[in-house]
C-alpha positions in Angstrom: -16.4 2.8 -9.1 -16.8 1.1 -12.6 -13.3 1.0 -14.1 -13.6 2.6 -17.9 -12.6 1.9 -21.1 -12.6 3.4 -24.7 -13.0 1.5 -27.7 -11.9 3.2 -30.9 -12.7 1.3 -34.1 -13.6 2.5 -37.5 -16.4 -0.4 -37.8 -19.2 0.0 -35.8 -20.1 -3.5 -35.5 -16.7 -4.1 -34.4 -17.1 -1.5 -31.7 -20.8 -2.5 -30.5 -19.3 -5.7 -30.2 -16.7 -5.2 -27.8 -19.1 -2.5 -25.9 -21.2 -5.7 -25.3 -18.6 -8.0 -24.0 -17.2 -5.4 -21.9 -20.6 -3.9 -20.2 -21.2 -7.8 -19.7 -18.8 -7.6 -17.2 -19.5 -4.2 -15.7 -16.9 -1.8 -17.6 -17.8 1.4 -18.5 -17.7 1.5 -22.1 -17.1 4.4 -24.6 -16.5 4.2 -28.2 -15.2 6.0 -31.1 -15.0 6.1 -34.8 -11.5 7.4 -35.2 -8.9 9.1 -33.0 -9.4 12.2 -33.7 -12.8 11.8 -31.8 -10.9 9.5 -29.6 -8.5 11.7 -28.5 -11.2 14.8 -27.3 -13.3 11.6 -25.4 -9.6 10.5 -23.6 -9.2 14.4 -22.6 -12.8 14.4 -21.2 -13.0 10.8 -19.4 -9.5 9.6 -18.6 -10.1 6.1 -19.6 -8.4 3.3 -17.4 -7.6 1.6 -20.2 -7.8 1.7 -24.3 -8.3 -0.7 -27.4 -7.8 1.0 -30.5 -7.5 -0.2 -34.2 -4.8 0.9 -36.2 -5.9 1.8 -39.6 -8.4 4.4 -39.1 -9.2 7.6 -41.2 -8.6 11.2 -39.6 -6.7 9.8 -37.3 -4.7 6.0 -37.1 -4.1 4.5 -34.4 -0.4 5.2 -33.9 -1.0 9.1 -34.5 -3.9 8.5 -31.6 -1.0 6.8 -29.3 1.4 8.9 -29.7 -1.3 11.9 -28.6 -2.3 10.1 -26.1 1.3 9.1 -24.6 2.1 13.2 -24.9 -0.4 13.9 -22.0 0.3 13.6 -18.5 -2.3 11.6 -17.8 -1.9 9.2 -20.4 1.9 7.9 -20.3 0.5 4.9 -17.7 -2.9 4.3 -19.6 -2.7 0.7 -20.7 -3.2 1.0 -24.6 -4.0 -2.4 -26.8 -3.7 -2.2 -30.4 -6.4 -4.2 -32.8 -5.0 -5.9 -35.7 -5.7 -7.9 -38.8 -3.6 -11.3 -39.0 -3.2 -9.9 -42.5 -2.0 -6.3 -41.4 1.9 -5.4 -41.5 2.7 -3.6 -38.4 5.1 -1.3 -37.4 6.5 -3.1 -34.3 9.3 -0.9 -33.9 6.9 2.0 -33.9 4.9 0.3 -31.5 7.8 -0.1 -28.5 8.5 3.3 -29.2 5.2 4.7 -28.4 5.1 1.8 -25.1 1.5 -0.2 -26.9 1.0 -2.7 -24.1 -0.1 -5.6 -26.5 -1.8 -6.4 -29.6 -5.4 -8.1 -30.1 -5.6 -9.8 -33.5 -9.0 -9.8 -35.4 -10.8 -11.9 -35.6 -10.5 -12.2 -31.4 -13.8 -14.2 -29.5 -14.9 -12.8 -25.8 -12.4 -14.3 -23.1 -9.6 -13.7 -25.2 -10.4 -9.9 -25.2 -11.9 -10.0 -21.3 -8.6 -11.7 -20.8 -6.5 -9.0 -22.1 -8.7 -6.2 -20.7 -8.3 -7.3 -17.1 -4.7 -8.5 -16.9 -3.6 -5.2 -18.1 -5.6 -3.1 -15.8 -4.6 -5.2 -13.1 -1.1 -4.7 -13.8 -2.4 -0.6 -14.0 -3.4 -1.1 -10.3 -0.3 -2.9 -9.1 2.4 -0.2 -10.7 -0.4 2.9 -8.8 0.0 0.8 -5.7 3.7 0.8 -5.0 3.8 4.4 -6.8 2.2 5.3 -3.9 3.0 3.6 -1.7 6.8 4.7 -2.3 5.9 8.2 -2.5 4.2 8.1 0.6 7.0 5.8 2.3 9.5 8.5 1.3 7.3 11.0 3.5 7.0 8.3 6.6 10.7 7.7 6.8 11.6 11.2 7.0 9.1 12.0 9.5 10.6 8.8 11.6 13.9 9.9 10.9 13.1 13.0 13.0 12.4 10.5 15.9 15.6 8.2 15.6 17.8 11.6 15.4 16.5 12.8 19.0 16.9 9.3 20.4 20.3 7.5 19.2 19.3 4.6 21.8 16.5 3.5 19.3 18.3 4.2 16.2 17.0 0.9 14.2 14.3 0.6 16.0 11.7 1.6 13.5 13.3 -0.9 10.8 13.2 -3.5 13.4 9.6 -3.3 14.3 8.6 -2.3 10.8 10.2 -5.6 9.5 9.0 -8.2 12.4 5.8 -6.3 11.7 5.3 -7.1 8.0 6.4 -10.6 8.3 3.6 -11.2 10.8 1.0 -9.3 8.9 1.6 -11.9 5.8 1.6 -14.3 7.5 -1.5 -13.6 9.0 -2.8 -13.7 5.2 -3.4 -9.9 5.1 -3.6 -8.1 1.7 -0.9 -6.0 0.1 -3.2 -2.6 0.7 -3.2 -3.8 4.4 0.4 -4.3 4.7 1.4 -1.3 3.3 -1.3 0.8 5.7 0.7 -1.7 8.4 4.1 -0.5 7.1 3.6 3.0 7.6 2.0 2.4 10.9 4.9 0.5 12.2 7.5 3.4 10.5 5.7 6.1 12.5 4.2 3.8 15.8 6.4 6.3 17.9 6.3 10.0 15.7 4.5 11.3 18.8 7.9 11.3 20.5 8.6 14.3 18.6 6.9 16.0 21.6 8.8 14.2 24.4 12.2 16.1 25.9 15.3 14.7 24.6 16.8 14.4 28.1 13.8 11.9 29.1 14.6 9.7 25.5 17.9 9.1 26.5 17.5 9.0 30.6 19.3 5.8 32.0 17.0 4.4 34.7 13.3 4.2 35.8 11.2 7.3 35.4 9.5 9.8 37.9 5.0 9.1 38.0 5.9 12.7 36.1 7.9 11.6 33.8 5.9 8.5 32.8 2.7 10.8 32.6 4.6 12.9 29.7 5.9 9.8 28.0 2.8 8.3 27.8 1.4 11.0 25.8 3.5 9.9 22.9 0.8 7.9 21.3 -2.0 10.1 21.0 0.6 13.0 20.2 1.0 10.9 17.4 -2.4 9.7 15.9 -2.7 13.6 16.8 -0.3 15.0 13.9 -1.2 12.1 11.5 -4.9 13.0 11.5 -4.3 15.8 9.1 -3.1 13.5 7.1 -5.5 12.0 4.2 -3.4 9.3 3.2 -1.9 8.2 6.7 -4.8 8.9 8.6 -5.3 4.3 8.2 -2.6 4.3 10.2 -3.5 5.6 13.3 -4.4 2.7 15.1 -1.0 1.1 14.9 0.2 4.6 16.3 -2.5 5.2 18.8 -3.3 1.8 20.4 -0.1 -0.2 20.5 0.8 0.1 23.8 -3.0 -0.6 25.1 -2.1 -4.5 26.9 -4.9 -7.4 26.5 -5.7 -7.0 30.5 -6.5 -3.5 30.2 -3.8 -2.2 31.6 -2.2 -0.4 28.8 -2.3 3.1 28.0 -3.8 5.8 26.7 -7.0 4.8 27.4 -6.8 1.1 28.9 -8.8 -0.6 26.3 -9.3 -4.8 26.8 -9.4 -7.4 24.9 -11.0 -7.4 21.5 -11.9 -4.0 22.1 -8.5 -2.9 21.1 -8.0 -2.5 17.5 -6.6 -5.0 15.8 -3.7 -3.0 14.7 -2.7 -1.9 18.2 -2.6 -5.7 19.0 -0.1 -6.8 16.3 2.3 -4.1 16.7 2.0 -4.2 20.2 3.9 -8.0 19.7 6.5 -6.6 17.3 7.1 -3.5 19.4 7.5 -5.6 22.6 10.0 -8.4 20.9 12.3 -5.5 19.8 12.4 -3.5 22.7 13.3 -6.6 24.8 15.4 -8.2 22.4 17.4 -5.1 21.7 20.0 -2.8 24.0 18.8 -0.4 25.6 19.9 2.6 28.4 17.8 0.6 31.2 18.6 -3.1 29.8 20.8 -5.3 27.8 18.8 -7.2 24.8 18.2 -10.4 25.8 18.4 -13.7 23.6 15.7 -14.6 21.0 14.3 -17.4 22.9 14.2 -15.6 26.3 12.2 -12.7 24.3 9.9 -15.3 23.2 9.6 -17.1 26.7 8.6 -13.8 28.1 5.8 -13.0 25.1 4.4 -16.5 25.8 4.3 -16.3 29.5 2.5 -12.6 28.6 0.0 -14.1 26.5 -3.6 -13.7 27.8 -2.1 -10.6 30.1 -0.5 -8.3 27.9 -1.1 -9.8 24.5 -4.0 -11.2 22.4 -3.8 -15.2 23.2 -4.5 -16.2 19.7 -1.9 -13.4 18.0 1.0 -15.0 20.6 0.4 -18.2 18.8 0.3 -16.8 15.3 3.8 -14.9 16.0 5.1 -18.3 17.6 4.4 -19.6 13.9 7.3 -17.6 12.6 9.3 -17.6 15.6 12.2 -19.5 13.2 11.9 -16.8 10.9 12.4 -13.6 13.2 15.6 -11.9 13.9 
């Protein structure tokens, strides 16, 4: 989707000008003659982003600013102010009204494509972790759930979630796919909301019964996250990280490149946790008998190339 802009100028060669430079790089332009016109376009298009001249008639730009920073939608819009070397400005007026920058007239084409993109750019950044932290909030609630049933793994969650994201950067992923792997890692074992509390904390091996039910856990899981727009990326971490490279994982046994990348790299950060940490059926064991055993696993229970990727922060882990 085209990102858009409004242009509000009270000279119209001024404003066909920018609309050119900006459509030459596939904005969506709008313009206006004043901000009173400005302001009923803003209501009707949301602009992603505004450059408005100050003196105007009807209405200046700070009047236009100051409308546009009383709406709801309009207190993030990333607002640049056009201005004449020659024009006093009201600086403290301005910060007041939060004017991201000024553009000075005369002002050739890179120096306002410049402008332009590193303040949406910045728009997108402060969306992304709005989001993201609005949506963590809702993940870490639902994982509390799970560490308040099962005191054994209490930390657990945190542990994987951080071994997790230190793999997935160094494996060059992007922020959008690190935050889809954060949330998958906080909630890799919400289906164990369905499990009974005495077979969480039972010390010693389980019943062919009792395995049956907790092995249910992960598609109890992708399960209740499925109604969920915004988590819904997350399923695979939830739904295939106990499936082994050999095939003989569970739920559904998947091998080799056929399971989802996902399942494979939290499988990893799940397993070096589990082993590393105490547990009712086993002490932790040291860091480079963890590793020992993840190597020796490689090829059988883990993807061979993601085992050597994960012994490239081996120094780094916990």
């Amino acid at each position: 989707m085209k990102e858009k802009i409004l242009v509000v100028d009270d000279s119209s060669d001024l404003r066909e000008l920018a609309k050119a430079i900006l459509k030459m790089q596939d904005y969506e332009v709008t313009v206006a003659e004043d901000g009173k016109k400005a302001l009923a376009i803003f209501d009707r298009i949301s602009p992603d982003l505004v450059i408005s001249d100050i003196a105007m008639p009807e209405m200046d730009g700070f009047a236009f600013l100051e409308a546009v920073r009383s709406r709801e939608d309009g207190n993030a819009v990333p607002f640049l102010f056009l201005s004449a070397y020659s024009q006093k400005v009201n600086l403290s007026q301005a910060r007041r009204l939060a004017v991201d920058d000024y553009l000075f007239k005369p002002f050739d084409a890179q120096e306002l494509l410049d402008a332009v993109r590193v303040r949406l750019d910045r728009r997108q950044a402060v969306q992304l972790f709005d989001t993201r932290e609005a949506h963590l909030q809702t993940v870490s609630l639902m994982a509390n759930v799970i560490e308040a049933r099962d005191p054994y793994t209490r930390g657990h969650i945190d542990r994987v979630c951080d071994i997790a994201l230190r793999f997935g950067k160094h494996l060059g992923w992007n922020e959008s796919s690190l935050t889809v792997l954060e949330f998958g890692a906080i909630l890799h074992d919400i289906g164990k909301i369905v499990v009974p509390s005495e077979l969480l904390t039972k010390e010693g091996s389980f019943t062919p019964e009792e395995w049956a039910i907790m092995r249910k856990h992960p598609e109890k899981g992708a399960e209740m996250i499925n109604g969920i727009d915004h988590l819904k990326p997350a399923i695979p971490f939830i739904l295939y990280h106990h499936e082994r490279w050999d095939g003989s994982g569970y739920p559904f046994g998947l091998k080799g490149e056929k399971i989802p990348l996902g399942g494979r790299v939290l499988a990893l950060a799940d397993f070096y946790d589990a082993v590393s940490s105490d547990r009712p059926y086993h002490d932790g064991q040291p860091k480079e008998t963890t590793l020992k055993m993840i190597k020796e696993e490689s090829g059988i229970l883990f993807d061979p190339y993601l085992v050597s990727k994960f012994f490239e922060i081996a120094d780094d882990l916990p």
